[in-house]
Structure formats: C-alpha cells, structure tokens
C-alpha positions as CSV (number, residue, x, y, z in Angstrom):
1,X,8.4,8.2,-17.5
2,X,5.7,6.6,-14.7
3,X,4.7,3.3,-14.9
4,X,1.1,4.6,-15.7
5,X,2.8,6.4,-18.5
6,X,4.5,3.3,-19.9
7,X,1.5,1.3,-19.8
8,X,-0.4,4.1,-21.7
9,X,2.0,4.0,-24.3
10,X,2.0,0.3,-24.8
11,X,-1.8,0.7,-24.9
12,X,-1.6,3.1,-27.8
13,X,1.1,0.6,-29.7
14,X,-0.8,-2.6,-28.8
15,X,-4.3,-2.1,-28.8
16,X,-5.8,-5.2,-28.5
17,X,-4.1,-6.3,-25.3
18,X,-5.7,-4.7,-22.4
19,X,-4.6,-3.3,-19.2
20,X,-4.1,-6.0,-17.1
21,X,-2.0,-7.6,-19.9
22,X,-0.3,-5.1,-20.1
23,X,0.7,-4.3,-16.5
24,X,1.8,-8.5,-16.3
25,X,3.8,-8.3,-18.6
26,X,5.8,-4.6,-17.3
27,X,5.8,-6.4,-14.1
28,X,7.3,-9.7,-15.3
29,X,9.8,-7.8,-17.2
30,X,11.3,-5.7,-13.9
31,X,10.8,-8.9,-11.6
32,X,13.0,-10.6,-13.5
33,X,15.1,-7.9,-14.1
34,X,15.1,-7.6,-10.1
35,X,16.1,-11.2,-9.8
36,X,18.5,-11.5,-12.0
37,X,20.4,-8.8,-10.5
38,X,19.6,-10.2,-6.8
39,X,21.9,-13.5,-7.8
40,X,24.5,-11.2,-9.2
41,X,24.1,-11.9,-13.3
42,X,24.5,-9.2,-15.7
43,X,21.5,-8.1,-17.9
44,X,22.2,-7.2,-21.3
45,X,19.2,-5.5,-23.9
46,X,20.5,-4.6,-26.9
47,X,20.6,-1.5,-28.4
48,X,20.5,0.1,-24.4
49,X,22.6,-1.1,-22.0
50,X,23.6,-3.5,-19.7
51,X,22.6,-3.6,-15.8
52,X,25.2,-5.3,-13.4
53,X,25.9,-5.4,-9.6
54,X,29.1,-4.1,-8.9
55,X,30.3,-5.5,-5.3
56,X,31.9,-2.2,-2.8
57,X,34.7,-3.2,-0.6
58,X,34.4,-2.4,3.0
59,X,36.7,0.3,4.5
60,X,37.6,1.6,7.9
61,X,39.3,4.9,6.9
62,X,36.1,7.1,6.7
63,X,35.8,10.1,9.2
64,X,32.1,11.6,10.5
65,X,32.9,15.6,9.3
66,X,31.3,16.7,11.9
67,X,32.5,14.9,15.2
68,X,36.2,13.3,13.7
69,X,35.3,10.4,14.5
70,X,36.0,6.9,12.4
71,X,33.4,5.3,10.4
72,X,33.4,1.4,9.4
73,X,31.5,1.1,5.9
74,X,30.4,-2.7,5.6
75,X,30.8,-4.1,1.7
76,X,27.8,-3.5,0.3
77,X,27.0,-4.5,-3.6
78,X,25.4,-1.4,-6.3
79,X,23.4,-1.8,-9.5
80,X,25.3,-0.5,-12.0
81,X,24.7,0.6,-15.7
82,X,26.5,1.0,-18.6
83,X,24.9,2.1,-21.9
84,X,25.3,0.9,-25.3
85,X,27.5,2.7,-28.1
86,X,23.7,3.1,-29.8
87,X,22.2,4.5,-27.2
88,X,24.7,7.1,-26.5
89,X,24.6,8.2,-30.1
90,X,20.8,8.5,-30.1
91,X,21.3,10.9,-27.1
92,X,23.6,13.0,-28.1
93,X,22.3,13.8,-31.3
C-alpha cells in the first residue's frame, strides 16, 4: 500500500478531516517513528509488532568472489522487526 493509498483510506474512515490533515498526521506518525529508531529505542504498537535497531558487528573475514580479495565491513546498525503473536495469526489464516 502507497502513501496515497493510505491517505485514501483514512479519507473514506474519517471523513470530516481533510487531506492536509490527514497527510500531517501519516507524516507525524513515521517521523517519529524515524526518530525514535535514529536514537536507538524500540517501538512497540500493539496488536503488530515492534520495530528495533539491531547493531551489526564489523568483520574482516569477508572475501570479494570475484577477485579473492579481503573485504572490511564497518559495524553498521539495521531496523529490525518482529511481529506480534496477533498479527501472525491474522495472516496465516
């Protein structure tokens, strides 16, 4: 699902709030879903999931396929998530 998408849908749920509204309050929502995760705190919604940053560790022992060479990978941090036990019921259905 788009953006545009989302925001159609929240139009047909809500329709007394109009567009702009509507596209402050998606954008709110990820921003601060952006800057939670940018000082490293885990987000938790009920009923979905939780979103974490998960910190890599460096490591020297990599080789380039093609040339055999060794690689250096710096530690680098990924957005992780993890869905809730209600969530993956309503999935798998």
């Amino acid at each position: 699902m788009s953006r545009p998408e989302l925001i159609k849908l929240l139009k047909k749920k809500h329709p007394k709030l109009i567009k702009p509204q509507l596209e402050t309050i998606i954008d709110t929502f990820f921003q601060s879903i952006e800057d939670a995760l940018k000082e490293k705190k885990s987000i938790f919604i009920r009923g979905f999931g939780t979103f974490f940053v998960k910190e890599i560790k460096a490591s020297a022992n990599l080789r380039n396929p093609r040339s055999g060479e060794l690689i250096y990978r710096p530690k680098r941090n990924k957005v992780r998530f993890r869905a809730s036990k209600k969530f993956i019921e309503l999935i798998n259905r």
